[in-house]
Steps between C-alpha positions, in 0.01 A plus 500: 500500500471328205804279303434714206524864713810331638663445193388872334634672780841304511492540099459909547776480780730325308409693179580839763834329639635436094395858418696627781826293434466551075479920599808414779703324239415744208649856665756655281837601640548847641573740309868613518591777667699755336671804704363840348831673543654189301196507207559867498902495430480244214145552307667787290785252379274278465258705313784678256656128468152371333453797263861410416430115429209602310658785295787274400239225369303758294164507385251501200474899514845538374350371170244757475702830389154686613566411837895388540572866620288520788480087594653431812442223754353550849478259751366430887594249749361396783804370729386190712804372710856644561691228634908623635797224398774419674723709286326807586282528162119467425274269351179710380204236407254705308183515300516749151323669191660707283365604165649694179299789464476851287249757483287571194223732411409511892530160566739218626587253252645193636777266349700229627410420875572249761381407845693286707663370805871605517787445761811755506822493673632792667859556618431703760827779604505658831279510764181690621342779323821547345519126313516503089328195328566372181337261288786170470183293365161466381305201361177408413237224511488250139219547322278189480665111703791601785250861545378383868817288580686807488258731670527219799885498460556906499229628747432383856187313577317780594630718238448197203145514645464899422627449147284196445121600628579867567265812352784770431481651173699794431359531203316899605815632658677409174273696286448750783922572486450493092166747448721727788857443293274603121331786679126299425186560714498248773194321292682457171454157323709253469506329134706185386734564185 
């Protein structure tokens, strides 16, 4: 064998070997697991507690007297880790999209919106099926410098991975819940204001 087929095939093998460790070294972190009986109990507090956040910040529909009657906001969440405290209460790490929306000559018209990562505190009372949550906290990601610091502080590794490079958009069961709420054909448009 030749010096030069020597040194091609121990280029390729090392060129293999690097390939191998960079794909090794570059796996995400699991997913976190979250308990379906636990997602189940708290994604209607958490649900109401977002169209609450969002209802008390308003919207630009509100200005609009055509529309003010019938805007309301609407909102879906896609809950990525449930992790239990010491003290018996919740920490719910999620990813959300809520929108201000009214209907209008057969068609959504969309106002104010926001998608974003989100982290609530539950106090969680009793135990079981029979346990009541309530919403002690939520906060929010900053917009712009300190946005991926605090997704990193507030979410596991697995879950801050989700937020960061994951596909959900709950952007169609929004509108879905709003066309269903305004009594509009499952194909109405959306407009923005």
């Amino acid at each position: 064998m030749s010096g030069l087929r020597v040194w091609r095939a121990a280029g390729a093998a090392g060129a293999v070997l690097a390939g191998v460790v960079a794909i090794a070294g570059c796996t995400a972190p699991p997913a976190p697991e979250v308990d379906p009986a636990l997602r189940k109990a708290v994604q209607p507090v958490v649900h109401d507690a977002l169209i609450a956040a969002q209802e008390k910040n308003g919207g630009f529909l509100a200005d609009d007297s055509s529309l003010v009657a019938t805007a309301r906001w609407f909102c879906a969440e896609k809950i990525i880790e449930i992790r239990e405290l010491e003290d018996g209460s919740v920490k719910v790490g999620l990813d959300m999209v809520c929108s201000e929306l009214a209907a209008r000559a057969g068609s959504l018209v969309e106002g104010s919106g926001v998608h974003a990562p989100r982290l609530m505190e539950l106090s969680r009372e009793g135990t079981g099926q029979a346990a009541v949550y309530r919403v002690r906290h939520q906060g929010s990601a900053p917009d712009g410098a300190g946005h991926d610091a605090w997704i990193g502080r507030s979410f596991s590794k697995g879950g801050a991975e989700m937020v960061r490079h994951g596909d959900w958009d709950g952007t169609a069961q929004m509108e879905a819940a709003a066309r269903t709420h305004f009594r509009l054909p499952s194909d109405a448009p959306v407009t923005a204001l």
